[in-house]
Structures are given as C-alpha cells and as structure tokens.
VEXVO-864130 format. One record per residue (C-alpha): x, z, y; residue number from 1; chain. Coordinates in steps of 0.25 Angstrom, whole numbers. Example, Ala and Ser with C-alpha at 12.3 -4.5 7.8 and 13.67 -1.06 7.14 Angstrom:
BEGIN
<atom px="49" pz="31" py="-18" seq="1" mol="A"/>
<atom px="55" pz="29" py="-4" seq="2" mol="A"/>
//
This chain:
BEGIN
<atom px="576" pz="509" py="377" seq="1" mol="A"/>
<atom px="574" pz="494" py="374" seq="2" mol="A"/>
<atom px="577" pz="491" py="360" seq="3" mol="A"/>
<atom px="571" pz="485" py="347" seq="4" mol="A"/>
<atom px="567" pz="490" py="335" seq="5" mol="A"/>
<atom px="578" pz="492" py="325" seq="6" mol="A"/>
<atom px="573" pz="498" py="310" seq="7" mol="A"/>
<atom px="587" pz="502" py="307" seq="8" mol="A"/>
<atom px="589" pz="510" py="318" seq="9" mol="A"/>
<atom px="574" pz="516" py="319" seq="10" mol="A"/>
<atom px="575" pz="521" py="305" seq="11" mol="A"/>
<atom px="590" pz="523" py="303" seq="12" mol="A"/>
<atom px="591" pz="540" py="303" seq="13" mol="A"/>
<atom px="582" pz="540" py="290" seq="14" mol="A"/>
<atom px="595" pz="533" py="283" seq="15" mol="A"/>
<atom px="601" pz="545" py="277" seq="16" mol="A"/>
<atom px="590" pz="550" py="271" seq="17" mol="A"/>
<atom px="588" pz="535" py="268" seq="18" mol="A"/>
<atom px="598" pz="524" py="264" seq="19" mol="A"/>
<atom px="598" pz="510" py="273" seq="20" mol="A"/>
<atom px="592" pz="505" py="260" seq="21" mol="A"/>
<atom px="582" pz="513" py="257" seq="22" mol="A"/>
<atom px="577" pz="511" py="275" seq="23" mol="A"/>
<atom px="576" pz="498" py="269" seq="24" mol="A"/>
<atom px="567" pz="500" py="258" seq="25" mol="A"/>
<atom px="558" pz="509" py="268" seq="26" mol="A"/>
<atom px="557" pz="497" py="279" seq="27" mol="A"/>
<atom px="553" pz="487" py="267" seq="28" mol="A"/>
<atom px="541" pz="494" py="260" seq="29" mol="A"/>
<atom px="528" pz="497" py="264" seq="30" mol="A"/>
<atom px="518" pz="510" py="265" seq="31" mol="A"/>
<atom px="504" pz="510" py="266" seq="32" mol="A"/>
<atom px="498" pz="523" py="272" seq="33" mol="A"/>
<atom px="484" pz="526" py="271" seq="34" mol="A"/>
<atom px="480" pz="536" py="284" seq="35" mol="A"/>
<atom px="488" pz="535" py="299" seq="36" mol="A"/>
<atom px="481" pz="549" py="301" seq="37" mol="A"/>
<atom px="485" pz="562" py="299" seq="38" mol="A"/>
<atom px="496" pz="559" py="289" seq="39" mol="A"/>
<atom px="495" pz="545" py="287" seq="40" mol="A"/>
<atom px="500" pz="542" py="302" seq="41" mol="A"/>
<atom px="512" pz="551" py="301" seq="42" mol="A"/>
<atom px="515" pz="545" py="288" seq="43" mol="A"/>
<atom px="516" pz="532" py="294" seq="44" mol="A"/>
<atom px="525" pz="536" py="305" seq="45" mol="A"/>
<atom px="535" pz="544" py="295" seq="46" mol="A"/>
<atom px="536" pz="531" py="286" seq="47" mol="A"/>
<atom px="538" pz="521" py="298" seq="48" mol="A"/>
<atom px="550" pz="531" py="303" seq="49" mol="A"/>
<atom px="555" pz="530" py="289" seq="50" mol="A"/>
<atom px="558" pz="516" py="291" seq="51" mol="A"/>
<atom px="545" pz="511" py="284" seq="52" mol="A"/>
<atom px="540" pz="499" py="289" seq="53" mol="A"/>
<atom px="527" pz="494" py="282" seq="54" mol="A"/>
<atom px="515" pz="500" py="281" seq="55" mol="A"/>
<atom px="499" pz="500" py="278" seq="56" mol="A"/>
<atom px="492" pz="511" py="286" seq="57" mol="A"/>
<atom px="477" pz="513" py="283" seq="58" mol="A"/>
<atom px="469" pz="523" py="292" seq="59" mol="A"/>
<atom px="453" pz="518" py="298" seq="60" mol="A"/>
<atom px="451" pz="532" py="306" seq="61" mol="A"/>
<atom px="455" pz="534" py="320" seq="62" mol="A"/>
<atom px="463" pz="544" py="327" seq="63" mol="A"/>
<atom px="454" pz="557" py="332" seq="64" mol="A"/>
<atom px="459" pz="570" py="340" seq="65" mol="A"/>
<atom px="457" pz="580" py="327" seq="66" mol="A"/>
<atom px="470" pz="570" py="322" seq="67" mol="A"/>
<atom px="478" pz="576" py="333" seq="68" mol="A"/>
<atom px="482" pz="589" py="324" seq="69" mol="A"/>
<atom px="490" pz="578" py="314" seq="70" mol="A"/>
<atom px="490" pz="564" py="314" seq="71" mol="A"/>
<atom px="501" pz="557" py="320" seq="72" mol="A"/>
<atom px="493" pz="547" py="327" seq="73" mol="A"/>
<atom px="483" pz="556" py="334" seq="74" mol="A"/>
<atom px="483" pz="558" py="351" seq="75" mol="A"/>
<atom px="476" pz="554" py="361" seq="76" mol="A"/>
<atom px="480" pz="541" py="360" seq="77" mol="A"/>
<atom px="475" pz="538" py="348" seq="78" mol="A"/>
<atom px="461" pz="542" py="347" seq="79" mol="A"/>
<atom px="450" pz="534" py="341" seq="80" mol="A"/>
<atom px="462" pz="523" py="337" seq="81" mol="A"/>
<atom px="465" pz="520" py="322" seq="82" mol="A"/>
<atom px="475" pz="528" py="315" seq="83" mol="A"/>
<atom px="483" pz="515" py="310" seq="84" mol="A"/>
<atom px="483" pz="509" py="323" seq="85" mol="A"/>
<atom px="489" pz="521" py="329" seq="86" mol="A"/>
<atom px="498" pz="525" py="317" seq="87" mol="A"/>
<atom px="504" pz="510" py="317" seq="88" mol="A"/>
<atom px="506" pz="509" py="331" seq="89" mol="A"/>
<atom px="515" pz="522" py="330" seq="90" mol="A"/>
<atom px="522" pz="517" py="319" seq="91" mol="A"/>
<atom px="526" pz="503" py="326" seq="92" mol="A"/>
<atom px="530" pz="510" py="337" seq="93" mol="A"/>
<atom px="541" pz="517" py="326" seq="94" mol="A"/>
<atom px="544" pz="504" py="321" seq="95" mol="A"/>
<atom px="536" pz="492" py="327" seq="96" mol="A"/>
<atom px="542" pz="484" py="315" seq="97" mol="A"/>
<atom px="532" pz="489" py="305" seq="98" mol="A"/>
<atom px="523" pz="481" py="296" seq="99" mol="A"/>
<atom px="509" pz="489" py="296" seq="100" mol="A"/>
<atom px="496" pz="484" py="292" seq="101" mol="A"/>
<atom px="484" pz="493" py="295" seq="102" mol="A"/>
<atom px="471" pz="497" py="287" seq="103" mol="A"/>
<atom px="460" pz="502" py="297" seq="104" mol="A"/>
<atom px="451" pz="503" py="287" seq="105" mol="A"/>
<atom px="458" pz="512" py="279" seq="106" mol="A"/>
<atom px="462" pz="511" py="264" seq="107" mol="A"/>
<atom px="451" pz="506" py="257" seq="108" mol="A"/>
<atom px="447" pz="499" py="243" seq="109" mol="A"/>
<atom px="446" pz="485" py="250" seq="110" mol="A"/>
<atom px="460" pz="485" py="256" seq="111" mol="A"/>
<atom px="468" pz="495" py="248" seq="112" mol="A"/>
<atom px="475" pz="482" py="241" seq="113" mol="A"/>
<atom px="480" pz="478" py="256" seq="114" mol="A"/>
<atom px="485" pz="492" py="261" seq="115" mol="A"/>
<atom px="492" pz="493" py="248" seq="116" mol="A"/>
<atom px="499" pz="479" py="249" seq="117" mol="A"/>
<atom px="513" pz="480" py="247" seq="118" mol="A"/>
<atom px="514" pz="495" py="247" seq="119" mol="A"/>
<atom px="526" pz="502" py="243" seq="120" mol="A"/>
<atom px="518" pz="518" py="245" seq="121" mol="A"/>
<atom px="505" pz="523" py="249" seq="122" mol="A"/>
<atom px="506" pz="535" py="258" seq="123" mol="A"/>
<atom px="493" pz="542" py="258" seq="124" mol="A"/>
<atom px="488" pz="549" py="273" seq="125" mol="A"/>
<atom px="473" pz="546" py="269" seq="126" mol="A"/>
<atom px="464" pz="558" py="273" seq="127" mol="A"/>
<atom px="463" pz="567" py="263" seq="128" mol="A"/>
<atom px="448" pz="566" py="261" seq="129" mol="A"/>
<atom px="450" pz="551" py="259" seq="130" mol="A"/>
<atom px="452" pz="551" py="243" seq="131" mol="A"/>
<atom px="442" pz="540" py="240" seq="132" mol="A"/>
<atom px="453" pz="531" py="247" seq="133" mol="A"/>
<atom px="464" pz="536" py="239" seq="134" mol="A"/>
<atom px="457" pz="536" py="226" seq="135" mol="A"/>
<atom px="458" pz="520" py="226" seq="136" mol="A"/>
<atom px="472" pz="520" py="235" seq="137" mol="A"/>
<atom px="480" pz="527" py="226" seq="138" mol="A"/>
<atom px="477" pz="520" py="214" seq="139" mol="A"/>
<atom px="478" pz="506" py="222" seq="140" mol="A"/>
<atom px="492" pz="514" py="226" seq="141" mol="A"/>
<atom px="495" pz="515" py="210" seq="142" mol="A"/>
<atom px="492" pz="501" py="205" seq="143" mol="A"/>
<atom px="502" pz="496" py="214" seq="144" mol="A"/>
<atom px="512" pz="505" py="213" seq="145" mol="A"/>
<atom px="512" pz="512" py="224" seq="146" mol="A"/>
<atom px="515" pz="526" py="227" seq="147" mol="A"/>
<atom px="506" pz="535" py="234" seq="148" mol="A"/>
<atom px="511" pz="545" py="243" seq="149" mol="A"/>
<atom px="503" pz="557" py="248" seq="150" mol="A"/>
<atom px="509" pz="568" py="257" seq="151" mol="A"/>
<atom px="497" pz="577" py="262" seq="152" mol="A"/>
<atom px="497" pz="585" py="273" seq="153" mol="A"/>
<atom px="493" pz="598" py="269" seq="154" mol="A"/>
<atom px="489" pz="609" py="281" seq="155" mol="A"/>
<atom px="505" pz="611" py="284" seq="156" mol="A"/>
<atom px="512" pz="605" py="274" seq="157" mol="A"/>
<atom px="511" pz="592" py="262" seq="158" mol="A"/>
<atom px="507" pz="590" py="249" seq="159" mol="A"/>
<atom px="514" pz="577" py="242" seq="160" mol="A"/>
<atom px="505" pz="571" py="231" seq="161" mol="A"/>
<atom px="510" pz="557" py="228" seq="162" mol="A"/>
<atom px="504" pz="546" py="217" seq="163" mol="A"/>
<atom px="515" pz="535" py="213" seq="164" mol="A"/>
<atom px="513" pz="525" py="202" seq="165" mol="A"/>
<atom px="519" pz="535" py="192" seq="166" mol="A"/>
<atom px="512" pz="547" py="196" seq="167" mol="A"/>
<atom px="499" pz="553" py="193" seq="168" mol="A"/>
<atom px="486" pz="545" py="199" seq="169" mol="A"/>
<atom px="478" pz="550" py="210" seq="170" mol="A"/>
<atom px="465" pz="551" py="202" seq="171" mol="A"/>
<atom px="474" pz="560" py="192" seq="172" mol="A"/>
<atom px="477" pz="567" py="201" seq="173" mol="A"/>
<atom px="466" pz="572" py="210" seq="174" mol="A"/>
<atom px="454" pz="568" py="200" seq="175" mol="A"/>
<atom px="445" pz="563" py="212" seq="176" mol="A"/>
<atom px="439" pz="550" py="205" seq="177" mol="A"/>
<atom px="422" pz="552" py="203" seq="178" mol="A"/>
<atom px="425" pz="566" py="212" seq="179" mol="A"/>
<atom px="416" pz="568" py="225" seq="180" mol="A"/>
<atom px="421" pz="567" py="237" seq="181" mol="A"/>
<atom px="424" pz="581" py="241" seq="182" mol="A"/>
<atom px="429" pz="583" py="227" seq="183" mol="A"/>
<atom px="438" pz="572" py="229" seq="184" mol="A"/>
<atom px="444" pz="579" py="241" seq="185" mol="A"/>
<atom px="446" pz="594" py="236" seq="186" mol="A"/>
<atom px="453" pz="586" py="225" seq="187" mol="A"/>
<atom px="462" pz="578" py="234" seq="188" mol="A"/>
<atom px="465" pz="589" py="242" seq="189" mol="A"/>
<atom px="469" pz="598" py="232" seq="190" mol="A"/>
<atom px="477" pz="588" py="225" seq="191" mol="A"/>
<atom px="486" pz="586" py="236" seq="192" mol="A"/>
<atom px="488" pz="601" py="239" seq="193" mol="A"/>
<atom px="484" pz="607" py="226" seq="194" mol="A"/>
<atom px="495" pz="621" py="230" seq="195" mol="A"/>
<atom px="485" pz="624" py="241" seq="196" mol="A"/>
<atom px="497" pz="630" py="248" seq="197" mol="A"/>
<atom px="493" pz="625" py="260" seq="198" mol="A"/>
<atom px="479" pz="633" py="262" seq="199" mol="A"/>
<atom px="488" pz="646" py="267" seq="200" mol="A"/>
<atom px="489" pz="639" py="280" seq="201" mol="A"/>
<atom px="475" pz="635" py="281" seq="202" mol="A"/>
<atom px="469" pz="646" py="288" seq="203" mol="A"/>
<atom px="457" pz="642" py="294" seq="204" mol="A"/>
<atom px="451" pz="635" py="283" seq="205" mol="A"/>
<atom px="438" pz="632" py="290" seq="206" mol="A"/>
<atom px="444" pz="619" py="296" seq="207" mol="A"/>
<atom px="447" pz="613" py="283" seq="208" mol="A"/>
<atom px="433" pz="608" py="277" seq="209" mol="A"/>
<atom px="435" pz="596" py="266" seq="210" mol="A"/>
<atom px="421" pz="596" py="264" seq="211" mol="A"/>
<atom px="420" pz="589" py="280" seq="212" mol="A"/>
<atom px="434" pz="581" py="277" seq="213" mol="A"/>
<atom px="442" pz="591" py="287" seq="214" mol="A"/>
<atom px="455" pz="597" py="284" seq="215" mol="A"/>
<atom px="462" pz="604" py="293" seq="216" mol="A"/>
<atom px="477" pz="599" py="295" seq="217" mol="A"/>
<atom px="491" pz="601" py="302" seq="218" mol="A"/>
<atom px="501" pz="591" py="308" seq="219" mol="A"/>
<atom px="513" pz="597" py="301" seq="220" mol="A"/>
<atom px="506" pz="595" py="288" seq="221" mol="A"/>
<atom px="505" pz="580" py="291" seq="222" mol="A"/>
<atom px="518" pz="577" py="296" seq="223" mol="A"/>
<atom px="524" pz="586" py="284" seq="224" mol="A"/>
<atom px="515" pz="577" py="276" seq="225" mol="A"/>
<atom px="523" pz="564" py="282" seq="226" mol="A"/>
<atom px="536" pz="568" py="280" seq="227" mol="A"/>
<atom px="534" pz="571" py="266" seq="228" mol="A"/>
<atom px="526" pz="559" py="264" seq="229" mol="A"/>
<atom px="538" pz="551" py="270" seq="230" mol="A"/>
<atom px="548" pz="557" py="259" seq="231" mol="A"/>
<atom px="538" pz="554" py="251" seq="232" mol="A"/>
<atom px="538" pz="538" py="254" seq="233" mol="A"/>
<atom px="554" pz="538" py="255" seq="234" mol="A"/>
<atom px="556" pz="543" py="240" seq="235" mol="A"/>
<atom px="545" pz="534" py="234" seq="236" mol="A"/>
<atom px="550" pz="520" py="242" seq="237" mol="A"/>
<atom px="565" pz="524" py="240" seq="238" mol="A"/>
<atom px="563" pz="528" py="225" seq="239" mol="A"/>
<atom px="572" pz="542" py="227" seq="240" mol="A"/>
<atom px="568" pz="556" py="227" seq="241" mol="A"/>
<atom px="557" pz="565" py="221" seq="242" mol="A"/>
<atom px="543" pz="561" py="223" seq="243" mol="A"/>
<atom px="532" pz="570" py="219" seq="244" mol="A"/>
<atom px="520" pz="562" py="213" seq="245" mol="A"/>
<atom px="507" pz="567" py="208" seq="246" mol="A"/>
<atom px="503" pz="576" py="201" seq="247" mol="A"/>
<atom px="515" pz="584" py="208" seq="248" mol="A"/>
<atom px="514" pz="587" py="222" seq="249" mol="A"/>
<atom px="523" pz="595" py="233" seq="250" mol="A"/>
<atom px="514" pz="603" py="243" seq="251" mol="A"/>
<atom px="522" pz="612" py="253" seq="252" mol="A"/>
<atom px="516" pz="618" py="264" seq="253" mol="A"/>
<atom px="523" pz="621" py="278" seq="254" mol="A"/>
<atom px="518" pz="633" py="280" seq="255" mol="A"/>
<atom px="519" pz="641" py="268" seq="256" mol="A"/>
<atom px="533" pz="635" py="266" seq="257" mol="A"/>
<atom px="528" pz="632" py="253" seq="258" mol="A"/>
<atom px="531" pz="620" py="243" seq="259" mol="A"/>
<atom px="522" pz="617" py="231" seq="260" mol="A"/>
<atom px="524" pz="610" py="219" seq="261" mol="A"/>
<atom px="512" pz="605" py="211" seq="262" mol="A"/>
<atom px="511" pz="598" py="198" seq="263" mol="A"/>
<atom px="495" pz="594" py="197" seq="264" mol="A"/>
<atom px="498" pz="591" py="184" seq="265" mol="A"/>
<atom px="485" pz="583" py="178" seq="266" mol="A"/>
<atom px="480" pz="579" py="192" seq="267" mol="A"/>
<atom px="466" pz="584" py="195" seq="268" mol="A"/>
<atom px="465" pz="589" py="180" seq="269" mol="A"/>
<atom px="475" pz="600" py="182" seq="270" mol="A"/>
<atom px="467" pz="614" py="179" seq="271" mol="A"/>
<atom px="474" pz="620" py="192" seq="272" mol="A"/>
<atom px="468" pz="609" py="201" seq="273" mol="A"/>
<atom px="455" pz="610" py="193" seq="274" mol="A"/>
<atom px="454" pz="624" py="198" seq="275" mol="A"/>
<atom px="458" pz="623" py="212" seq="276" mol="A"/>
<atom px="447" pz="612" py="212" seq="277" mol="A"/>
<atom px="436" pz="619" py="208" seq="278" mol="A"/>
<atom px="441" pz="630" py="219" seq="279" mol="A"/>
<atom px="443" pz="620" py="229" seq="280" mol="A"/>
<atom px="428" pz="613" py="226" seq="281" mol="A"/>
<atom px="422" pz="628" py="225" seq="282" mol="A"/>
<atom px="428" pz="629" py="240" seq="283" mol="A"/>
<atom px="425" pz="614" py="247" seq="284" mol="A"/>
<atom px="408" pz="619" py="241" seq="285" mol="A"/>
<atom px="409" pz="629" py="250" seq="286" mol="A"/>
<atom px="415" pz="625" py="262" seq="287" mol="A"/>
<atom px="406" pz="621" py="276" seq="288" mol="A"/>
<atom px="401" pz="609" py="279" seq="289" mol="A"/>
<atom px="405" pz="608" py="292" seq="290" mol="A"/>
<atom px="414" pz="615" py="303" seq="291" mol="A"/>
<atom px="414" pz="611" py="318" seq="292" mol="A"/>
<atom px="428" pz="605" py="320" seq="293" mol="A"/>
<atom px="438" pz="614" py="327" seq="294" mol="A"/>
<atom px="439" pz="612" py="342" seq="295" mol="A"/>
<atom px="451" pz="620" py="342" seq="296" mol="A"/>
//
C-alpha cells in the first residue's frame, strides 16, 4: 500500500483515552530518555506510539546477545551496533516525522545542559548500577523543572519512583552522596523496590550478583515497566490524574499478584530502610566474586 505518513490517523485510536487536544499537546513536547536498552528502548517505542514526537536518547553501549532475553532492540541484526542507532531507526519507522537528537556518549557532566535542552520530562532507563550519572541528572532535572520519571523493571513486575520539582530529592531519598560505590548500589536498589516482594520469584539466586554488576532479569518485567512508564508520562504532560512521587512509591509484582504501597517517609533516614541496609550490606559482604556466566 502506497501512501504517506498522516499523524492524525497513525495515532488516532489513542483519542478516547485522549482528547484531540491533549494529541496535541503530546506531538508538541519533548522527552529526553536516557538508556535505548533494556527499558530505555521500549520506552521509546511506547512514547513514539503515543503521538510523541521529539526526543533526546542517550545510550554509548552496543547491542550483545545476552540482551536477547529483554531489550527491544536486541536480534541478530543488531549486534555490535549502538543502541540509539537501532532504537531510532525503529522509532522512524513508526513515525519518520520525528525530531531526535542522539548522545552516543551517554549522559555526562559535559553535555547534560544539551540533552536537557527544551525538555518537557526525563524518563529514566539508565542501568541500574549507573548512580554516579543520576546523582548529577536528577538534580540538573530539578533546577529546571523537569519531572523525572522512573518506572523499574523489577524481576516480573515494576516499581514507580518518580522525583518532580515538588517532590522529595534524589539525594533525600536514597542517601548515596560520599557513599562507595557498591553501597551506592544496594541503596539504589533497595530504594526502588524497598517491599522486596519480588525476591519470591527469584529462585535461583545465584545468577544475581551486584558485587560483579549482574542482575538477572525478564522481558515481562520490562515491558510492564513501559507501560506504566507511559501512564506515567501521560499524567505529568497532561496535568490530569494521580502521580505518585517520592518518597511514595507503587511496586506490584506479576507473579504474586501483589501490589505495594510504600511511603519511605524520611528517604534514606527512615529507621525501616536503615535496617534493611545493614541486612542487605551484611549480604552483598558475603556474596562470590565471580560466577561463570549461564550457557544455558
């Protein structure tokens, strides 16, 4: 079939739950993504088909085959190429009218100004062992307004965690400032899923080993991940519905069925946190430092 690009009609089944005016407003802002992997590309794709149309993605890593399990971009075609490459080449294809700029480097001190440039909200799909990048993006994020919004995928479900102008700041929340590097890391990961309700599924926890920077993960956490992340992005550039901002966040986790609410009151000086911490440190001591990779 032979026929030209039309916005209107590419996008017009998400009128509805959408007014004509509010398509509008989606088609005229612009997100910066940091990450085209594992969540970061499928964000991407879930924010292009809801009518968005500018964006910043910044990702310097290339596609490899242990991706395959997950990441939206990763098959045979794609290995050894850049993620943004890949990630915005699918995205034209959805709509070749997109304005994009890329950032190969990644999201660094130097060009944190640029990829923020006429931002309307950040969507976080950074790897999670990457804090020392969001300890400057977030705050860069607040100084100008922007709302920060952080959808984890959490073995098979997602934890929302999101900072806005008004909420409380990263560094109040998860207390990683002066902190070592793994530290920073156990502080980060229980912070996004401080319920824990997820580790019932986990049931070969041998594969997961934050001391060598490997978590083991599932594709249905990922695009569970994107869809809330999407509602997420809807609410905050339409002004309409609940958000949840830190220090609440909502985790619910596909294969418990279960949803939990948590209110980290205090951030990282809540005495609950405090002692799941000292657990968690206790734990990360004692892990190996290295396990041969899974051929299976």
């Amino acid at each position: 079939m032979d026929k030209n690009f039309e916005y209107s009609e590419a996008f017009c089944r998400n009128l509805g739950w959408v007014t004509k005016e509010e398509l509008k407003r989606l088609g005229s802002v612009k997100v910066a993504i940091g990450g085209a992997g594992g969540v970061g590309g499928i964000h991407l794709i879930t924010l292009v088909r809801l009518g968005i149309t500018q964006f910043h993605l910044a990702d310097p890593d290339f596609f490899e085959m242990k991706n395959f399990n997950r990441q939206y971009g990763a098959d045979m075609n794609s290995l050894g190429k850049n993620k943004c490459d890949v990630m915005l080449e699918k995205a034209l294809a959805i709509n070749p009218e997109l304005k994009t700029k890329s950032f190969k480097d990644g999201i660094t001190k130097a060009n944190v100004a640029e990829f923020l440039d006429g931002v309307d909200i950040y969507v976080d799909g950074i790897d999670v062992f990457e804090i020392e990048t969001r300890e400057f993006l977030y705050p860069e994020c607040r100084k100008r307004g922007i709302p920060c919004v952080s959808v984890a995928p959490v073995g098979m479900g997602a934890s929302i965690v999101n900072f806005t102008p008004d909420s409380m700041t990263f560094e109040n929340y998860f207390g990683v400032q002066g902190k070592t590097a793994m530290e920073k890391i156990i502080r980060f990961t229980l912070g996004v899923a401080p319920s824990l309700v997820h580790l019932k599924s986990l049931i070969a926890r041998e594969y997961s080993n934050i001391t060598e920077r490997r978590v083991s993960s599932t594709p249905m956490g990922c695009h569970m991940a994107s869809g809330v992340m999407g509602t997420e992005v809807l609410k905050l550039l339409l002004n309409r519905g609940p958000v949840t901002k830190a220090p609440k966040i909502i985790h619910f986790d596909g294969y418990t069925y279960k949803v939990k609410k948590t209110n980290m009151f205090w951030g990282h000086r809540n005495p609950i946190f405090k002692i799941k911490l000292i657990l968690f440190k206790w734990i990360a001591s004692r892990l190996p430092r290295k396990l041969e990779d899974s051929k299976v």
